[in-house]
Structure formats: C-alpha cells, structure tokens
mmCIF file of the C-alpha atoms, coordinates in Angstrom:
data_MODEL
# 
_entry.id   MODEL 
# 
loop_
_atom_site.group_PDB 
_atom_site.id 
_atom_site.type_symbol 
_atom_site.label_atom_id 
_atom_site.label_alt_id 
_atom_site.label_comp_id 
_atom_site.label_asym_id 
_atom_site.label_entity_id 
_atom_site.label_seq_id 
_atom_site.pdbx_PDB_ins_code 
_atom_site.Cartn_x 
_atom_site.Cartn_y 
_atom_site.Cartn_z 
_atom_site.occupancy 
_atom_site.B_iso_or_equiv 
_atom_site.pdbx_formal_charge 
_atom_site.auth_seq_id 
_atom_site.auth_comp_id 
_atom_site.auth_asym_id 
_atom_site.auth_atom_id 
_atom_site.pdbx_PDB_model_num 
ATOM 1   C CA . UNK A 1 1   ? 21.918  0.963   29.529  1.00 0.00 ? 1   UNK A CA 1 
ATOM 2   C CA . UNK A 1 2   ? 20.047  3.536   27.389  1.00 0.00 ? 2   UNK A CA 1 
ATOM 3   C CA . UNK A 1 3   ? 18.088  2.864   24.569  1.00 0.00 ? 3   UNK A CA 1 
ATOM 4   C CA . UNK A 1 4   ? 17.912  4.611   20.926  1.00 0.00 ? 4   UNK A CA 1 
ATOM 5   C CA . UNK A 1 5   ? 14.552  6.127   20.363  1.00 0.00 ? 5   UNK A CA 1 
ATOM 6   C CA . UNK A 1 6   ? 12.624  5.194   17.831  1.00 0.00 ? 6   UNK A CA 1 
ATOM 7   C CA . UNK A 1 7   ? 13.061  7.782   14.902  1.00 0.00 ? 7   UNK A CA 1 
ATOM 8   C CA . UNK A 1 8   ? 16.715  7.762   15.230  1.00 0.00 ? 8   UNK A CA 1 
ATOM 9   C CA . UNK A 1 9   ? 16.343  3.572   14.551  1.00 0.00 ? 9   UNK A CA 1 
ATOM 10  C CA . UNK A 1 10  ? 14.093  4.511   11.659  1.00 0.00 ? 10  UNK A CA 1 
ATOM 11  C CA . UNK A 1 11  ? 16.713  6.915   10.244  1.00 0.00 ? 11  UNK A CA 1 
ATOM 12  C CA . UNK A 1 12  ? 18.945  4.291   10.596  1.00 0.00 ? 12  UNK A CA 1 
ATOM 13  C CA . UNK A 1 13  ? 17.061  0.812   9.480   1.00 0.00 ? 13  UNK A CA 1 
ATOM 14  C CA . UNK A 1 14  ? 15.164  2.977   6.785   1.00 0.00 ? 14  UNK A CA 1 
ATOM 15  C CA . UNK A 1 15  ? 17.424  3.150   3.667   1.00 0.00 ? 15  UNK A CA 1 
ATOM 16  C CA . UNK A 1 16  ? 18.770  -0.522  3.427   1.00 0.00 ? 16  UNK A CA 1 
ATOM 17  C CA . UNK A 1 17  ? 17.297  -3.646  6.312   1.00 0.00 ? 17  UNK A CA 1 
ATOM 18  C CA . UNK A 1 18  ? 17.569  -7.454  5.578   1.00 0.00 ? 18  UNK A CA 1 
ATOM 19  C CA . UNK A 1 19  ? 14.163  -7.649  5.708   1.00 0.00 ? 19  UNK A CA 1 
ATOM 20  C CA . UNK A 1 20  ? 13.220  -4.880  2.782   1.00 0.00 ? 20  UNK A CA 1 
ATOM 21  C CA . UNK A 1 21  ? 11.848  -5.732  -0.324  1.00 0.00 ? 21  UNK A CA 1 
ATOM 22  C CA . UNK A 1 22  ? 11.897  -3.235  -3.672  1.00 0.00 ? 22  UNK A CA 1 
ATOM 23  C CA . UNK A 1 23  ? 9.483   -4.033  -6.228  1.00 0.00 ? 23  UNK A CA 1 
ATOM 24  C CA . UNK A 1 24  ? 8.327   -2.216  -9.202  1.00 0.00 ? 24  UNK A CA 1 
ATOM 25  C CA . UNK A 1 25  ? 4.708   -1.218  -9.328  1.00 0.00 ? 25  UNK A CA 1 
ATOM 26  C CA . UNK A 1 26  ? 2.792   0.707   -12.042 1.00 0.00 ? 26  UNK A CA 1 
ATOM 27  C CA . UNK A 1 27  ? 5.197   1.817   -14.724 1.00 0.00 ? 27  UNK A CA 1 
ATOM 28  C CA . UNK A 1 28  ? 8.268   2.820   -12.971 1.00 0.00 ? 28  UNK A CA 1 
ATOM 29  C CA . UNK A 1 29  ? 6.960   3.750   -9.720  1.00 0.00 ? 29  UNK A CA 1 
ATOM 30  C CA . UNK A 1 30  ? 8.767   1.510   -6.477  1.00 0.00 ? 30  UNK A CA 1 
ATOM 31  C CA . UNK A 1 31  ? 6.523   -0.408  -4.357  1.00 0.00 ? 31  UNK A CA 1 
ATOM 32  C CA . UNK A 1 32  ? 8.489   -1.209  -1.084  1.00 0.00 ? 32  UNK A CA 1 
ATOM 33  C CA . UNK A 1 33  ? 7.507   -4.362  1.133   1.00 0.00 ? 33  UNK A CA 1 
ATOM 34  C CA . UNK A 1 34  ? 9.012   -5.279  4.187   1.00 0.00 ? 34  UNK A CA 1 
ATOM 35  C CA . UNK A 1 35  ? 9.054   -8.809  5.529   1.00 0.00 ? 35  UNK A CA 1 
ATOM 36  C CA . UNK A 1 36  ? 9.570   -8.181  9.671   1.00 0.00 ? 36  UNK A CA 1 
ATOM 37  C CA . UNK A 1 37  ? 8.319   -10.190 12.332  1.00 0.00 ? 37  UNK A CA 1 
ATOM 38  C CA . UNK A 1 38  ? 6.036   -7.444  13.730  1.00 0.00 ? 38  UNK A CA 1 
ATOM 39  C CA . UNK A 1 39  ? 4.908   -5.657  10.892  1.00 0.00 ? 39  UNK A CA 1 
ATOM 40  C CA . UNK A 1 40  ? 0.832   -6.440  10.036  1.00 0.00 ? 40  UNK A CA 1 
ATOM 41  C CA . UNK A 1 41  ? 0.592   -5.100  6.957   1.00 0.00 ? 41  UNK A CA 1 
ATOM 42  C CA . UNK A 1 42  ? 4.125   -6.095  5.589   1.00 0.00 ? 42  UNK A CA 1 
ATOM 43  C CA . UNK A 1 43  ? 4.549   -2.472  4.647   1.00 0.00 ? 43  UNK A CA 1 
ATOM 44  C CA . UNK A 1 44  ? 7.803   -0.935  4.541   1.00 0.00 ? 44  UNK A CA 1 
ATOM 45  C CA . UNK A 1 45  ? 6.933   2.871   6.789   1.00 0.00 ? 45  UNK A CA 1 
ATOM 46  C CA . UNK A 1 46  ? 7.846   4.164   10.202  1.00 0.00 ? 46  UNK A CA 1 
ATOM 47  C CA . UNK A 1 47  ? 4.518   3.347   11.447  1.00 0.00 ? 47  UNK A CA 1 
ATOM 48  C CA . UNK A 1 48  ? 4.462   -0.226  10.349  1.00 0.00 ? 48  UNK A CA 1 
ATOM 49  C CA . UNK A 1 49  ? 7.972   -0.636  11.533  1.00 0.00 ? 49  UNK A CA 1 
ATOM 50  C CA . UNK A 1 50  ? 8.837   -4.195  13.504  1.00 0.00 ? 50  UNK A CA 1 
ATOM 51  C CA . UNK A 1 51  ? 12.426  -2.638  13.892  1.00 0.00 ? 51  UNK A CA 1 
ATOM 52  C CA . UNK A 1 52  ? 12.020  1.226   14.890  1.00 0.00 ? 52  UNK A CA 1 
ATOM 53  C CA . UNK A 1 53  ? 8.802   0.628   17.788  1.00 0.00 ? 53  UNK A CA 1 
ATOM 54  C CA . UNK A 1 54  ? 8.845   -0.275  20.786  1.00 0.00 ? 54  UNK A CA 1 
ATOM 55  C CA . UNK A 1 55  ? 5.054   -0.939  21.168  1.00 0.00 ? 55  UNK A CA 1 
ATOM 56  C CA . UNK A 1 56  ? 4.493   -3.689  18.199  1.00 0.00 ? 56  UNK A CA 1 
ATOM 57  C CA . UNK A 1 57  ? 1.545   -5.999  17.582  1.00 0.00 ? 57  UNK A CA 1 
ATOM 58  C CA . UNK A 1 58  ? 1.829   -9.194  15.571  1.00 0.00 ? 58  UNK A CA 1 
ATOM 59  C CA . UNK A 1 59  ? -0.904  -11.955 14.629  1.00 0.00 ? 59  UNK A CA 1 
ATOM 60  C CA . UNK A 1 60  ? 0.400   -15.410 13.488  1.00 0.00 ? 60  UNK A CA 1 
ATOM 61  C CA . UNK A 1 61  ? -0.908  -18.606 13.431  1.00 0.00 ? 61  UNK A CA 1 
ATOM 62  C CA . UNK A 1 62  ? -0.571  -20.804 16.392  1.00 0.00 ? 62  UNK A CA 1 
ATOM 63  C CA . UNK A 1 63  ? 0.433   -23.857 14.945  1.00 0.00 ? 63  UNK A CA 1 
ATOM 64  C CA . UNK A 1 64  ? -2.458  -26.547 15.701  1.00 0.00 ? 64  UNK A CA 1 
ATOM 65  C CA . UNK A 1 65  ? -6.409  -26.361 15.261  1.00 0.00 ? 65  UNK A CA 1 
ATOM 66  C CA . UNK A 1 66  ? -7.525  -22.653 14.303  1.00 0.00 ? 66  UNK A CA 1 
ATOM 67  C CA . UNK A 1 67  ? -5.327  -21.040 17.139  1.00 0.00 ? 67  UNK A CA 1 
ATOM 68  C CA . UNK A 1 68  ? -4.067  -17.618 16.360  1.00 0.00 ? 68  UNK A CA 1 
ATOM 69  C CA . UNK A 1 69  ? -0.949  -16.145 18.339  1.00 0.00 ? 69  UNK A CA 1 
ATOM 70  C CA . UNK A 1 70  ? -1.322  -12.308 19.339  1.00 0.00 ? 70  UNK A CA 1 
ATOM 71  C CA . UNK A 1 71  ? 2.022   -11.060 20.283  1.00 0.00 ? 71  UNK A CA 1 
ATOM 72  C CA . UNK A 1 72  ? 3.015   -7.763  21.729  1.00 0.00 ? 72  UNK A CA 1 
ATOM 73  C CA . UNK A 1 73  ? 6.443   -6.140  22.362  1.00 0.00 ? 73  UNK A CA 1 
ATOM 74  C CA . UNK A 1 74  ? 7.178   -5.417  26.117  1.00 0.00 ? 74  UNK A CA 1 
ATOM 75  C CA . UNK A 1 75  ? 8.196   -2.109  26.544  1.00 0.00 ? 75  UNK A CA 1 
ATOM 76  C CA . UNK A 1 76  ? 10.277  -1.832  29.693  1.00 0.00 ? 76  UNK A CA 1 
ATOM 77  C CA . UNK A 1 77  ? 12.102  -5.737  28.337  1.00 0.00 ? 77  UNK A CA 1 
ATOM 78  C CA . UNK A 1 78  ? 13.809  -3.859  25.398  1.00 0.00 ? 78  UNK A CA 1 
ATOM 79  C CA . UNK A 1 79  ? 17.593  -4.902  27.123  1.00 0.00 ? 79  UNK A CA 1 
ATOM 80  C CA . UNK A 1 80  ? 16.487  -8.419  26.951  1.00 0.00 ? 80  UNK A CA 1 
ATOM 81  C CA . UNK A 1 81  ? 15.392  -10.458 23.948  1.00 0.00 ? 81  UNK A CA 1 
ATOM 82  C CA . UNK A 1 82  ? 14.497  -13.673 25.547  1.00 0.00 ? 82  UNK A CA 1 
ATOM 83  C CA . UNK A 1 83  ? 11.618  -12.059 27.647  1.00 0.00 ? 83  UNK A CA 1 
ATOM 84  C CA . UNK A 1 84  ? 10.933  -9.404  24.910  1.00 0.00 ? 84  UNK A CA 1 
ATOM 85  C CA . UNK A 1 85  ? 7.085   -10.458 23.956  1.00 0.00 ? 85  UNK A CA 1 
ATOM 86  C CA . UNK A 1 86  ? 4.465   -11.426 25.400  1.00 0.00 ? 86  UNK A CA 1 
ATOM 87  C CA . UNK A 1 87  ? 2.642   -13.865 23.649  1.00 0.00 ? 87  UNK A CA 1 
ATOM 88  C CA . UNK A 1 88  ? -1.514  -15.347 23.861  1.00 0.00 ? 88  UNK A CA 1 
ATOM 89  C CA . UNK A 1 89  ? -2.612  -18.282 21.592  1.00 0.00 ? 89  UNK A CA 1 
ATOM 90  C CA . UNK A 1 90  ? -6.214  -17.832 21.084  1.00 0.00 ? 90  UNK A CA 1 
ATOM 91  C CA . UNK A 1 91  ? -8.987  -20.454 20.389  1.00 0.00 ? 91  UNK A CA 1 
ATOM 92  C CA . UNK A 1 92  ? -11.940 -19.259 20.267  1.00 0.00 ? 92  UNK A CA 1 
ATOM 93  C CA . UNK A 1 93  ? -14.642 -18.549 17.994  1.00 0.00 ? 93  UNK A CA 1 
ATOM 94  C CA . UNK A 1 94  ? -14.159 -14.916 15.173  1.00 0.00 ? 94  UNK A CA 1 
ATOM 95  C CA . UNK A 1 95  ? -15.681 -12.463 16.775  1.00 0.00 ? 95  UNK A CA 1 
ATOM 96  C CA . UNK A 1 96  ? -14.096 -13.232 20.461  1.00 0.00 ? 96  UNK A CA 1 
ATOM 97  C CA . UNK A 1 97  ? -10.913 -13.046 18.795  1.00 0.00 ? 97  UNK A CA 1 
ATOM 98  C CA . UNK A 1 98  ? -11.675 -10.280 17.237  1.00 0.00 ? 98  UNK A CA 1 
ATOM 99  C CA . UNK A 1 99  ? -12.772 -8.353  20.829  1.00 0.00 ? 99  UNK A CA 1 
ATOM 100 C CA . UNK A 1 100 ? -10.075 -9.769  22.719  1.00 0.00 ? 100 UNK A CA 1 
ATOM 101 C CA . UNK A 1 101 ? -7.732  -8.208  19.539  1.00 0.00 ? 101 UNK A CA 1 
ATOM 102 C CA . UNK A 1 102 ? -9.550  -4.769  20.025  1.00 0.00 ? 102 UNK A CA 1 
ATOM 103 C CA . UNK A 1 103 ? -9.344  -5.003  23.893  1.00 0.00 ? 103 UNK A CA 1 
ATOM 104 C CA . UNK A 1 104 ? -5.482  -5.562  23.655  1.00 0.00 ? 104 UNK A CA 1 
ATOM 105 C CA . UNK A 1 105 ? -4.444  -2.960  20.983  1.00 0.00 ? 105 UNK A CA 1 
ATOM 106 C CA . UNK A 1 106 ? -7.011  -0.226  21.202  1.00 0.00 ? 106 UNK A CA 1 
ATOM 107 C CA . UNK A 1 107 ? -8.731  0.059   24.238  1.00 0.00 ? 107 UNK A CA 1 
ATOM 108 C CA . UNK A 1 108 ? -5.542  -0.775  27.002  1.00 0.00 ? 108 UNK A CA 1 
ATOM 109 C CA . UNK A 1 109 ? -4.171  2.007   24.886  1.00 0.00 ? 109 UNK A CA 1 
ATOM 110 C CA . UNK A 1 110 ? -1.394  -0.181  23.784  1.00 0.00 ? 110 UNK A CA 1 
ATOM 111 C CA . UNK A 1 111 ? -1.204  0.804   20.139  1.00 0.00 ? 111 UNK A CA 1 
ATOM 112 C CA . UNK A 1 112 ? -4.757  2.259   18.605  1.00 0.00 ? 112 UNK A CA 1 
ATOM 113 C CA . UNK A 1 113 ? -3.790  3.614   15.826  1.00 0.00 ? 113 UNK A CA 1 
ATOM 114 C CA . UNK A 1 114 ? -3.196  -0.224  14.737  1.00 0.00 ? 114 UNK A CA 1 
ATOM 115 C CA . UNK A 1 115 ? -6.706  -1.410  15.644  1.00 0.00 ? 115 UNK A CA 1 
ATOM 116 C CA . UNK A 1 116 ? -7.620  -1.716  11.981  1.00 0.00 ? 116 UNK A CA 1 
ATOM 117 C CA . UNK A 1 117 ? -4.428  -3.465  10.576  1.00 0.00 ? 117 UNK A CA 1 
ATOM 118 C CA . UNK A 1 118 ? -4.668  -5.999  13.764  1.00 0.00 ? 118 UNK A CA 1 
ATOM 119 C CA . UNK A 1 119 ? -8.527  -6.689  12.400  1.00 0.00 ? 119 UNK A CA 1 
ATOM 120 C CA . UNK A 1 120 ? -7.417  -7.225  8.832   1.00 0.00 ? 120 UNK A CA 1 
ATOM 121 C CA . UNK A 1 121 ? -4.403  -9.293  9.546   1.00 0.00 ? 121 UNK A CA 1 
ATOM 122 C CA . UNK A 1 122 ? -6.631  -11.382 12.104  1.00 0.00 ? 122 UNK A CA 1 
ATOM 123 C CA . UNK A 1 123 ? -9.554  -11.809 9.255   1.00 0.00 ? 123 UNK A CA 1 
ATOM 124 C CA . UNK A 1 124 ? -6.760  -13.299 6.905   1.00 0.00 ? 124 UNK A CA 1 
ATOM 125 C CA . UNK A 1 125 ? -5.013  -15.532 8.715   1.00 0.00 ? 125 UNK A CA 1 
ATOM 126 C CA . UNK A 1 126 ? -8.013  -16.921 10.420  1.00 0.00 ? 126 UNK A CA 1 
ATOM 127 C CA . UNK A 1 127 ? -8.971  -17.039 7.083   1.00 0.00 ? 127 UNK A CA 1 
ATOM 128 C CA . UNK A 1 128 ? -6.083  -19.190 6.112   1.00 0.00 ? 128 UNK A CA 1 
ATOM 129 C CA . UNK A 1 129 ? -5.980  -21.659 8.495   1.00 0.00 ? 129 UNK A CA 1 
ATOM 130 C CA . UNK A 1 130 ? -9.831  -22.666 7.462   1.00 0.00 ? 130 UNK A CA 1 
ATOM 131 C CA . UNK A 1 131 ? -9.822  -26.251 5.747   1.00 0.00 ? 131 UNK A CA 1 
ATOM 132 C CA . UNK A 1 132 ? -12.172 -26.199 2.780   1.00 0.00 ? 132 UNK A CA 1 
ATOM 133 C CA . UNK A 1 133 ? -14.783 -28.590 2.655   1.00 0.00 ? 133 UNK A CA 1 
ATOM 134 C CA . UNK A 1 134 ? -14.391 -31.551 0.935   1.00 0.00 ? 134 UNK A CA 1 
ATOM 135 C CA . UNK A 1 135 ? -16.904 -34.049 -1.061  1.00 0.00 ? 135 UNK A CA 1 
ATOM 136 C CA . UNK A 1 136 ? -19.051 -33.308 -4.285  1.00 0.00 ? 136 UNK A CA 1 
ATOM 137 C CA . UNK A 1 137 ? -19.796 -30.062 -4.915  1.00 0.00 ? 137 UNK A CA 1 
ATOM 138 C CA . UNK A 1 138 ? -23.205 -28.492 -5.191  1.00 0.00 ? 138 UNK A CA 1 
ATOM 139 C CA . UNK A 1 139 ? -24.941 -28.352 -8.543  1.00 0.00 ? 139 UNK A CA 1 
ATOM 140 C CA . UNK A 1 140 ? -26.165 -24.793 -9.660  1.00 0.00 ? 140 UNK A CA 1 
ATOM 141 C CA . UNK A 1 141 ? -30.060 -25.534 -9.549  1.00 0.00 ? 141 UNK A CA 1 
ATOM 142 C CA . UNK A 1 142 ? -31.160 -21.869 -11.418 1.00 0.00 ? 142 UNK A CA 1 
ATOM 143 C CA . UNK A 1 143 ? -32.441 -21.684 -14.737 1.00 0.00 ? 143 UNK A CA 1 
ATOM 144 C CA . UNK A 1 144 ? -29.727 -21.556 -17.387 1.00 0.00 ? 144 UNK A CA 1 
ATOM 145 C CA . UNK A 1 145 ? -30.492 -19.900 -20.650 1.00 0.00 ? 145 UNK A CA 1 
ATOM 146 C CA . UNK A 1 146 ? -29.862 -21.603 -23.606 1.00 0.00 ? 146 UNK A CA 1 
ATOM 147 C CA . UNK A 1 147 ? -29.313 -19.700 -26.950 1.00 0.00 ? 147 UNK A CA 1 
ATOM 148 C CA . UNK A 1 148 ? -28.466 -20.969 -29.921 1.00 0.00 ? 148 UNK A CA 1 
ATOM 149 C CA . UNK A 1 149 ? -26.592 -19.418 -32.849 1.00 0.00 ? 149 UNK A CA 1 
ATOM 150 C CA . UNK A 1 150 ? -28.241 -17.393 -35.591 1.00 0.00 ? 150 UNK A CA 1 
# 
C-alpha cells in the first residue's frame, strides 16, 4: 500500500480538520489554532502539522511524579496505527531532559528544524507539572516608603 505525501495531506486537511480552531485576533484579523496530538506549538501551518508529517515530535506529561513523555512518529509504521510512535517517559532532572530532547530531534537528524519548539514545549509543561510550595509566605523585608498626603 502507498502512502499520500505530505503536501497533498496538507492540501487536503488544510481548509476545514476537527481539530482547527478560528479565532479572531486584533481587529478583524483570524488567528488560527489547531488542537492535534503532535503539534508543539498548537499552531495551525504545514510545518506544525500533526496530520500532514510523517516525522512528528510531541512532549506530554507522563502521568505520575515530574515524568515527561517524548513521542515521535515512526516513519516506515505509517500502515499501522497501533505501532505508529515510539514513545520515552523521562525522569530526570531539566537540563538532561532537555539534552536527551536535543539529542532526539536535532542531532539524530530526526526533525531539527523543531529543536526550538521541542525546548519551549518541554520548559512549559515541566513547568506545569511543578507543585508550588506551600506554608506562609515570605515577608518583603526592604524598606517601604511611606508618604503621606499633602
């Protein structure tokens, strides 16, 4: 069995998908989101596209702890859904993340021009999944100014 390439299934997918989302931005101008599975920056263009490439990155969270799920598409599994990604939970400390996340995009070749997207959707939901601290909060111990009316 063949498969479609990839601007064809943009051509197709681009004009009206389950998954697009048409907002109104500054004055009249359309702001277009798109809510796929393997899309980092939710953004609704070819290059983003969950739907129209084969080679797709996504960053979730893993479920327990601070784990973060890197998932990539398979590229010769495009027949079969069930074995379609490959996924890695990861639990380790920012910056290891953040090299493993650079050594599976950009340097294997895999996808580099989404290096930076990976990175940014890595910093927020790592950032997410961080509990804030609980207990009294810290008292501001600098000099406040007092003026009074005159």
């Amino acid at each position: 069995m063949t498969t479609i390439p990839d601007p064809l299934v943009w051509e197709i997918v681009r004009k009206n998908n389950s998954f697009l989302v048409k907002q109104f931005g500054n004055g009249t101008a359309k702001v277009q989101f798109s809510r796929e599975k393997n899309n980092l920056y939710n953004v609704h263009s070819y290059k983003h596209s969950g739907l129209a490439n084969r080679k797709t990155v996504s960053i979730q969270p893993g479920g327990t702890d601070l784990s973060v799920a890197l998932t990539t598409t398979k590229t010769r599994k495009q027949n079969k859904p069930a074995s379609l990604h490959h996924k890695s939970v990861m639990k380790k400390e920012f910056q290891k993340m953040a090299k493993a996340v650079i050594n599976q995009v950009s340097d294997n070749h895999y996808r580099p021009d989404l290096k930076n997207a990976a990175l940014a959707r890595l910093s927020a939901v790592h950032r997410s999944l961080k509990v804030a601290k609980s207990g009294p909060k810290k008292k501001n111990r600098q000099r406040t100014k007092i003026t009074f009316g005159k």
